[in-house]
C-alpha positions in Angstrom: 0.0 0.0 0.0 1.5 3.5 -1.2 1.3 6.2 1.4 -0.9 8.2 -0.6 -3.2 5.1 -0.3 -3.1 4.9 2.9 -3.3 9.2 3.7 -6.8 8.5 1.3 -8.0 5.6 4.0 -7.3 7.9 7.1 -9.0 11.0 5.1 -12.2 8.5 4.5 -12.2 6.9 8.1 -11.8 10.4 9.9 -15.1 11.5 10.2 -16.9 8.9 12.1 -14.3 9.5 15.0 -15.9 12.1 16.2 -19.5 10.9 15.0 -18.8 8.3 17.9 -16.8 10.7 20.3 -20.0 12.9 20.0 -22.7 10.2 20.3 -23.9 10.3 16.8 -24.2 6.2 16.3 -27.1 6.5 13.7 -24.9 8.5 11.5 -21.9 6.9 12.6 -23.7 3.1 11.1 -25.0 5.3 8.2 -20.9 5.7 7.1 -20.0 2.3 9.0 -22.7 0.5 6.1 -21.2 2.4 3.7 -17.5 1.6 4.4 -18.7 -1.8 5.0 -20.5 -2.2 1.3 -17.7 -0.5 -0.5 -15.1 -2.5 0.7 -17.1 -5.7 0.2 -17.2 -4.5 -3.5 -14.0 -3.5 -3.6 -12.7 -7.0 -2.8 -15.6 -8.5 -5.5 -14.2 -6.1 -7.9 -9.8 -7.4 -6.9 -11.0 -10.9 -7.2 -13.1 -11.1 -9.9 -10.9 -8.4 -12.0 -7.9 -8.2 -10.6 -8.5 -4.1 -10.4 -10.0 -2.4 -7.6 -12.8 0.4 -8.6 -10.6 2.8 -8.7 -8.5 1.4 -11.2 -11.9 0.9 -13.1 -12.9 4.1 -12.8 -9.5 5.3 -13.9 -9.4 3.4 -17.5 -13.1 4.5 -17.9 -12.1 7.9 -17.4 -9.3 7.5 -20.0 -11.6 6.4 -22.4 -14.8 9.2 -21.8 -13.2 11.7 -19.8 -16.5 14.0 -20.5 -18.8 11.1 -19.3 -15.8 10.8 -16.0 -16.3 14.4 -15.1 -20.8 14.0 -15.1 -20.5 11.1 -12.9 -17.8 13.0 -10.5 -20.4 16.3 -10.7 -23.6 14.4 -9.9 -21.4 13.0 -7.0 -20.2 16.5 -6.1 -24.0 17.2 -6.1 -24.7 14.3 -4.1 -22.2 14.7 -1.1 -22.8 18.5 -1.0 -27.0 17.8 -1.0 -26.0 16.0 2.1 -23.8 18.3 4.1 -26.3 20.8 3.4 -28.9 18.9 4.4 -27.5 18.7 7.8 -26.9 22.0 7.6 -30.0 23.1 7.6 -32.5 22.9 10.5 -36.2 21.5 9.7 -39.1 23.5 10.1 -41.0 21.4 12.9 -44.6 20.1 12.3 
């Protein structure tokens, strides 16, 4: 594992550190699940491939950069939706 691998693990694992210092354990299963799933398919993806989704992701962005850089904005999207979502505060009723 290269040590820009492993700065990218720490940098994904970070945030539900204080999600359980803080009490948060819905949110903190929300990214557990997550973590969980994603690195069940990343070892479906190493076995059956021999190329981790990255690496997939990678060759497919070589190929159709344009079509690369939608999916990465609709994720942008995504993840920002969420933060904002927490963000906000609910109108009650």
């Amino acid at each position: 594992m290269s040590k820009g691998e492993l700065i990218f693990i720490i940098c994904i694992i970070l945030p539900v550190i204080p999600m359980a210092l803080f009490g948060q354990w819905r949110l903190f299963w929300v990214f557990m699940s997550f973590y969980i799933c994603f690195g069940l398919q990343e070892w479906l993806s190493v076995v059956q491939t021999g190329k981790t989704i990255s690496q997939h992701f990678w060759d497919f962005q070589a190929l159709s950069p344009v079509k690369a850089n939608i999916i990465i904005g609709f994720m942008i999207t995504m993840w920002t939706s969420l933060i904002m979502h927490f963000k906000s505060k609910k109108k009650e009723g």
